[in-house]
DRENTORMI-219440 format. One record per residue: x, y, z negated of N, C-alpha, C, O, CB in turn; residue in three letters. Coordinates in steps of 0.001 Angstrom, whole numbers, plus 524288, in hexadecimal, padded with zeros to 5 digits. Glycine has a CB too. Layout:
# residues N
XYZXYZXYZXYZXYZala;...
//
This chain:
# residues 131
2D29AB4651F06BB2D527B4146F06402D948B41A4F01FF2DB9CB45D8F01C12D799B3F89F0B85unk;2DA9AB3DD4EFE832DCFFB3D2FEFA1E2E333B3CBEEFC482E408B3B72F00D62DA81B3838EF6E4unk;2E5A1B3D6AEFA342ECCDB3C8BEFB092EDC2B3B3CEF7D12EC3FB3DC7EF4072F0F0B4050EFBF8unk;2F166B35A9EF6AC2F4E5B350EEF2DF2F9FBB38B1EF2E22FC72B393BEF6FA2F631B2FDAEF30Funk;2FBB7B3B7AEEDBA2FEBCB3DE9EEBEE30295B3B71EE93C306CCB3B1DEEB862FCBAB40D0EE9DCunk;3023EB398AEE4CE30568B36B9EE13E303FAB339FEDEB62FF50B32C0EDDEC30764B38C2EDE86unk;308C6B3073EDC3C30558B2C36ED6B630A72B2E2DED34630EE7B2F58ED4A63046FB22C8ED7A6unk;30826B2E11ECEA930A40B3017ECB8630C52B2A89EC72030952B26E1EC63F30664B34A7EC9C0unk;312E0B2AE8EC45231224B2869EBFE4315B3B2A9CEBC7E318E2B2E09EBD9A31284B2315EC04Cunk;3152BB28E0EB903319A3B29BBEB2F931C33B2783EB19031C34B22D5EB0733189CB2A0DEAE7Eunk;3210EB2CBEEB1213268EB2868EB02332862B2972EAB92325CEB2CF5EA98932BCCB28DBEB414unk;32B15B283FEA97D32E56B29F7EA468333A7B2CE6EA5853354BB306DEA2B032FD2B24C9EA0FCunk;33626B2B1DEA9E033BEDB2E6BEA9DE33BA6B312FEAFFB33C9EB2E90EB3E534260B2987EA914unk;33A0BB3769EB0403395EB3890EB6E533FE3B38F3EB92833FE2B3BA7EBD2233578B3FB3EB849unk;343B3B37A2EB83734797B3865EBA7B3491FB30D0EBB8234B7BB2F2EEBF5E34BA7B3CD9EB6A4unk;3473FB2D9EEB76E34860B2935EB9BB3438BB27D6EBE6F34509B24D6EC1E334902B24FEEB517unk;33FD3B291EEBEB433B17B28C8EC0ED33DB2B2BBAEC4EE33FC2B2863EC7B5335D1B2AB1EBE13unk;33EF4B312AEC72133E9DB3407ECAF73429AB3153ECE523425CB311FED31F33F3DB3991EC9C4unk;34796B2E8DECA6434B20B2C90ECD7D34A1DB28F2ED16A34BC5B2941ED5EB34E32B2AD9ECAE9unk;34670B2460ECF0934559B1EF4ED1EE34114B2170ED5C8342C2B2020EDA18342DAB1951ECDA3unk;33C81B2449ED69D3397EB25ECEDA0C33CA2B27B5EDE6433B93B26AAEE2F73363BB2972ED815unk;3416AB2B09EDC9734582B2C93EE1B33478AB2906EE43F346C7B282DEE8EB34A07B2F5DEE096unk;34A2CB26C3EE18434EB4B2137EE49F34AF5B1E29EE65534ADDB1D13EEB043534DB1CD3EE04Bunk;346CCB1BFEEE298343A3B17BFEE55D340FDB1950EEA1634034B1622EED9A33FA1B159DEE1F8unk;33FFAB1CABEEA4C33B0DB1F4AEEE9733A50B24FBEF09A33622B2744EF145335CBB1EB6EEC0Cunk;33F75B26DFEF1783412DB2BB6EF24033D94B2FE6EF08633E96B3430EF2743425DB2C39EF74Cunk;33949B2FB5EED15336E9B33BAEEBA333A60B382AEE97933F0FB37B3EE87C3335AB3217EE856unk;33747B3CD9EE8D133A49B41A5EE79A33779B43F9EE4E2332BCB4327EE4C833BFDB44D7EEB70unk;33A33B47F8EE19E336DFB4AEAEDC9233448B4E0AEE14233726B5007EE49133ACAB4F2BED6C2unk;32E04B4E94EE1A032C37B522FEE2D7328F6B5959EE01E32751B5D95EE1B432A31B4F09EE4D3unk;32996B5725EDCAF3270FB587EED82E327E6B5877ED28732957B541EED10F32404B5693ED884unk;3277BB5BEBECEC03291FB5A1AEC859327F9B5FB0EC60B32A09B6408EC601330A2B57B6EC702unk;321F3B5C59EC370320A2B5FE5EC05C3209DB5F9EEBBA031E5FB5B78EBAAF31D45B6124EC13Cunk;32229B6232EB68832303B61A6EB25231F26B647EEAF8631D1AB689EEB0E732799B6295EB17Cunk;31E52B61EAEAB7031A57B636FEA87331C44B6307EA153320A0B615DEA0293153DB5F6DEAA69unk;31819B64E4E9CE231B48B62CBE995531A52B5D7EE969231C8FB5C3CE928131BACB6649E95FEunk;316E0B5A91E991331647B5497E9661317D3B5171E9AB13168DB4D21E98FD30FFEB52A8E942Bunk;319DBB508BE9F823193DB4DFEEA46A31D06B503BEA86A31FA6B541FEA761313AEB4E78EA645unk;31D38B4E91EAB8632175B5060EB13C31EA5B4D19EB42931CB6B4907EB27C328F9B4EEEEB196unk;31E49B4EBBEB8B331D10B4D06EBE4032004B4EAFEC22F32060B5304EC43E31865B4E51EBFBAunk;3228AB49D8EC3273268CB4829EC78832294B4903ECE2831DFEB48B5ECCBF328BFB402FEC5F2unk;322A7B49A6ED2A432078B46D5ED73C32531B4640ED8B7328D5B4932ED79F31C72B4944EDB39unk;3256EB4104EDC3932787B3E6AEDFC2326C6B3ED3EE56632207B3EADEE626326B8B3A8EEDE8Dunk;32928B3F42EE9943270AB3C01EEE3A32CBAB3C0EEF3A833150B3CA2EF25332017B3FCBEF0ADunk;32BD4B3BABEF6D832F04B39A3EFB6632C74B3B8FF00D5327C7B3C43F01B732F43B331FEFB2Funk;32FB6B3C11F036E32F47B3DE7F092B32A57B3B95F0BB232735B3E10F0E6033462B3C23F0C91unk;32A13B3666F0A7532576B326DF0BE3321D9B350FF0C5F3201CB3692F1098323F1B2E4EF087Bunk;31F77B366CF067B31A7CB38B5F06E531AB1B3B05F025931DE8B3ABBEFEC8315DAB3564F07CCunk;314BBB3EB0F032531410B425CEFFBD31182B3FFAEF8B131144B425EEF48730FFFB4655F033Funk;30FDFB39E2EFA4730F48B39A9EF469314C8B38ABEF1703191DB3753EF30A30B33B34FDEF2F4unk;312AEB39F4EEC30315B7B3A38EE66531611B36C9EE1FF31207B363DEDF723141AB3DE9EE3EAunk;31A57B3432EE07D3198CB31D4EDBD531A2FB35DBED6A431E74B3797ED54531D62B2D40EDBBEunk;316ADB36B0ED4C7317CCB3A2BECE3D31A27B3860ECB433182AB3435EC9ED313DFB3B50ECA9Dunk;31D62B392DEC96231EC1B3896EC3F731F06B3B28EBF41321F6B3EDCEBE5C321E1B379BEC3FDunk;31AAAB3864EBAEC31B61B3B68EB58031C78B38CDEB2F231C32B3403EB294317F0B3DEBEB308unk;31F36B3E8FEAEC9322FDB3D47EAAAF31F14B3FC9EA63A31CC9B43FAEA6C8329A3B401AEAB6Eunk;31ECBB3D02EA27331E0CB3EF6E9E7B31F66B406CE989C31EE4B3DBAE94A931C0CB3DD3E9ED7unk;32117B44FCE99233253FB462AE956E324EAB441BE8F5B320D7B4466E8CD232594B4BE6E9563unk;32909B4247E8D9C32942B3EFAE8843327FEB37D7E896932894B3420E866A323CEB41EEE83BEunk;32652B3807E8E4B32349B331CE8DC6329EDB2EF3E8C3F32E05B3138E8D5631EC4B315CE950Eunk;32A4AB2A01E8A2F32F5EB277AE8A5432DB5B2314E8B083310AB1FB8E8BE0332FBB27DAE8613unk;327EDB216AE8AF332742B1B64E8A3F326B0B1A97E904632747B1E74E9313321AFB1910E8628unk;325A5B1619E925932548B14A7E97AE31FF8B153AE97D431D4FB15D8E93DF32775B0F4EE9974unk;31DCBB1503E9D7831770B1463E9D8F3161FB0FD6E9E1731946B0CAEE9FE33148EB16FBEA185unk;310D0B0E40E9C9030E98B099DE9D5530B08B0BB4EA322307FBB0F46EA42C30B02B075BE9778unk;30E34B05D4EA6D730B79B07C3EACA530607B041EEADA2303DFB0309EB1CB3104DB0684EB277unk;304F5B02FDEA97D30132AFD6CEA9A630111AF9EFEADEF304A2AF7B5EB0452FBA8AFE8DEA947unk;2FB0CAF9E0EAEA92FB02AF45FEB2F62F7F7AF531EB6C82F6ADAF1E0EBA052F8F8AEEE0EB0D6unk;2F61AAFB60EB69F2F38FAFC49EBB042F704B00ACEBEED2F556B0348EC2992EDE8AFE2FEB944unk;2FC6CB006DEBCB52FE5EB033EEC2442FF18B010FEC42A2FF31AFC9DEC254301B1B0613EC374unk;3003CB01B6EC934302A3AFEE9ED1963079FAFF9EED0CC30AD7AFEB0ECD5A300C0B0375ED91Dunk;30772B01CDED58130CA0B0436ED5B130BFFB095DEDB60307CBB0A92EDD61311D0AFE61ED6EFunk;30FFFB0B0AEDC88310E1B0FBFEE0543135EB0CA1EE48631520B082EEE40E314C0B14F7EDE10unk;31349B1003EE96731662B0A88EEEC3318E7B0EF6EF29131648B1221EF50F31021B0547EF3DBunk;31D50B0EB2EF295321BDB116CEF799322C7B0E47EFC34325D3B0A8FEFC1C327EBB1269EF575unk;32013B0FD6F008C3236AB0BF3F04293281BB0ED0F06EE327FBB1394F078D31FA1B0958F08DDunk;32BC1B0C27F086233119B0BF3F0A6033103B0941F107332E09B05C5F11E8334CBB086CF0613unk;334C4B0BA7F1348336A3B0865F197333910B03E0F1897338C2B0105F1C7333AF6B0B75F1D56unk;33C41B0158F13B73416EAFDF7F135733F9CAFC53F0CF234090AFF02F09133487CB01F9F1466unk;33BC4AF56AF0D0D33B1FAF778F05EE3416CAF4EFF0600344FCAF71EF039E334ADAF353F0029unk;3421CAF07EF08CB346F6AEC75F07A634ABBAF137F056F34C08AF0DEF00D1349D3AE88EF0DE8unk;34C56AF515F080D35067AF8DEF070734EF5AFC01F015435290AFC44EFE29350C2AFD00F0C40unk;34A4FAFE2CF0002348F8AFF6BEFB8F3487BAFC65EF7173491FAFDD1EF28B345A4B0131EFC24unk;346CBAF64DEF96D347ACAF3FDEF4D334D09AF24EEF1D034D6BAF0C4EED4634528AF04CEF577unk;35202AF330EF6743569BAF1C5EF5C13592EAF761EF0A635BEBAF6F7EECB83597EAF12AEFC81unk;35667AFC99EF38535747B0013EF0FF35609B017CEECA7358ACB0465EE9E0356B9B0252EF2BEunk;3522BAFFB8EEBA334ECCB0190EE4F335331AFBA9EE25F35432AFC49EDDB6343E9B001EEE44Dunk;35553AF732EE4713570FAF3DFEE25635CA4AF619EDF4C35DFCAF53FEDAC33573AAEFCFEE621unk;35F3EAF910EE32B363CAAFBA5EE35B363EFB0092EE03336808B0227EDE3E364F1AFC99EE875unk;35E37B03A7EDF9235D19B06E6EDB1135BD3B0593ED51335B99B08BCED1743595DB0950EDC96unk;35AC2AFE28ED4D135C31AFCEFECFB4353B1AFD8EECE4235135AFCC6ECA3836258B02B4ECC2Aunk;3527AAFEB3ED20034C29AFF7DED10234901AF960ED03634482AF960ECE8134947B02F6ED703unk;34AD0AF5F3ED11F3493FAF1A0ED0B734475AEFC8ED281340C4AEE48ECFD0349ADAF0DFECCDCunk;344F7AF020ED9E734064AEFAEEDB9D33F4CAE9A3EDD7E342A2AE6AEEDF4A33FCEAF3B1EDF9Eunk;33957AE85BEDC973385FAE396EDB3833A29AE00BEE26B33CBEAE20EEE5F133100AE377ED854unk;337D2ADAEFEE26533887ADB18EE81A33582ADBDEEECB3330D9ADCD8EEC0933A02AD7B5EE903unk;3375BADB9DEF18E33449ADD46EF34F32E44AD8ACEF66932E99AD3E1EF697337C6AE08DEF639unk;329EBADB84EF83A325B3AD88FEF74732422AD7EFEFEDA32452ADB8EF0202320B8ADC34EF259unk;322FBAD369EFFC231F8FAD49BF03A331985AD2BBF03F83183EACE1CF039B32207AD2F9F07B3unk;315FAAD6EAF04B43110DAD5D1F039C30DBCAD598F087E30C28AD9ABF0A8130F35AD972EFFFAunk;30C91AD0A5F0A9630A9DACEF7F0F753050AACDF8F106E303FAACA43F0D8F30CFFACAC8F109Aunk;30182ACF23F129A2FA02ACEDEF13DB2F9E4ACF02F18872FB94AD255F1B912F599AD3D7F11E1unk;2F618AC827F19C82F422AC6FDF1DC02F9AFAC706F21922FA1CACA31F252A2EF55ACAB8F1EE5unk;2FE34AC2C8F203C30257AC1D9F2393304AFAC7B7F24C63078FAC6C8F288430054ABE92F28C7unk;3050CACC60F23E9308ECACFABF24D430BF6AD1F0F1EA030C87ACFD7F1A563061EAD450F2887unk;30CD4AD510F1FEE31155AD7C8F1D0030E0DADDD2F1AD730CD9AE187F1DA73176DAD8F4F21E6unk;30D37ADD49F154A30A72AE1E0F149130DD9AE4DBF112330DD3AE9A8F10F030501AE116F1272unk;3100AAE2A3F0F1F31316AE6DEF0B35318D4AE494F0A13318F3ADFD5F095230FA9AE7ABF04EEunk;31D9CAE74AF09D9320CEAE7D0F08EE32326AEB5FF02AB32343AF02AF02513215BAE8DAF0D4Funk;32477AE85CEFF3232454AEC58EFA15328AEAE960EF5A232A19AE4CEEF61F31CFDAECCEEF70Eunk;32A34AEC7AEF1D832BE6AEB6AEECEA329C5AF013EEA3A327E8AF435EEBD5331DEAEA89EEC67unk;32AE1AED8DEE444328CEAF02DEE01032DB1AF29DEDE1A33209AF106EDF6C325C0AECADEDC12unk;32CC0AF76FEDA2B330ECAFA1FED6C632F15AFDD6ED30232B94B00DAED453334AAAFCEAED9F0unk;330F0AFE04ECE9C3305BAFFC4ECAF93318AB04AEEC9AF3364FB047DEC91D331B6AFD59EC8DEunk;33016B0952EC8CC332E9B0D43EC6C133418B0E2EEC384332CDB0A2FEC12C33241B1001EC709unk;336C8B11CEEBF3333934B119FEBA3833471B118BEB67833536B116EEB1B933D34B1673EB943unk;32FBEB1198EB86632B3CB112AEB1F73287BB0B72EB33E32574B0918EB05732499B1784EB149unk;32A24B09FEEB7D43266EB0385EB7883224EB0566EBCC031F7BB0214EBEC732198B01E5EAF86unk;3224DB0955EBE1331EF3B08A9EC30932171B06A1EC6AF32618B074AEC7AF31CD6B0D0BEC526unk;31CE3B02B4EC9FA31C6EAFECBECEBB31B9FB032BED3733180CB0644ED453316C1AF9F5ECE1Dunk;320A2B0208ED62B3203AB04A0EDB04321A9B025BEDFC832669B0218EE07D322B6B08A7EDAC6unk;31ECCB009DEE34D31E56AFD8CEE84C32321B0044EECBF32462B04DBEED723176CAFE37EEABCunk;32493AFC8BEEEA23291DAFEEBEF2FE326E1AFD12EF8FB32862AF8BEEFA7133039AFBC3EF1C5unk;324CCAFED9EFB1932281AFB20F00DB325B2AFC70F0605327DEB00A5F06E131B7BAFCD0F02A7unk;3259FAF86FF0914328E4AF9CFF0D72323C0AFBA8F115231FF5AF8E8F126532D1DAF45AF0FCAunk;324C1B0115F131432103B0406F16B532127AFFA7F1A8632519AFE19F1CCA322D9B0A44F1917unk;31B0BAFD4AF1B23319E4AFA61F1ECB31290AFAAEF1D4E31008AFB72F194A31DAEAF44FF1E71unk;3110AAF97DF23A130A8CAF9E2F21CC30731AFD0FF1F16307BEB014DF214830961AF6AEF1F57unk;30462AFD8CF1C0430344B026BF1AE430582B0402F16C930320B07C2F14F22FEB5B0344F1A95unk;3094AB02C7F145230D4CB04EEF128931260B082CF1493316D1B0685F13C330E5AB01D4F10BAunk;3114DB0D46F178031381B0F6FF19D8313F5B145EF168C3167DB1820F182A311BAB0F3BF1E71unk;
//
């Protein structure tokens, strides 16, 4: 049987990047391997054992183009109201928050947020199968 491990993306600055993965979402350096064209960051949290990667690629200065076929990544939280107050208070500029309802109940609880390269990252309040 297959396991998800990680998703990986690329940043341009790993210390502004490592910062917002911490505060936003208590991840922690698990990992950092250096190489001589690249660095690879892993991420992760008590939660669970998957990882967000982060690479750097050395010299790079321009931003990436994330086109139009990325998603985004999704953390759920016990309290989004409280997280969303917090990423507000961290200056992260998280969008508002959403409620997404099917067949008269309550299916999703969420806001959107950005990380320092333009990736879309989902905030959900652990409910349903979002646990």
């Amino acid at each position: 049987m297959a396991k998800a491990v990680h998703s990986m993306v690329r940043v341009l600055d790993e210390a502004r990047s490592v910062n917002f993965y911490t505060q936003a979402f208590g991840l922690a350096i698990s990992d950092r391997l250096d190489f001589d064209d690249f660095t690879l960051i892993y991420m992760k949290n008590a939660e669970a054992d998957f990882e967000v990667e982060l690479t750097v690629n050395k010299g790079r200065t321009e931003p990436y183009a994330l086109g139009d076929g990325y998603g985004h990544i999704a953390f759920v939280v016990d309290d989004l109201d409280a997280e969303h107050a917090r990423f507000t208070d961290l200056g992260f500029s998280p969008r508002k928050i959403v409620e997404f309802n099917r067949d008269g109940g309550l299916l999703a609880r969420f806001f959107f947020v950005e990380d320092p390269d333009g990736y879309k990252i989902e905030v959900l309040q652990r409910h349903g199968r979002f646990r």
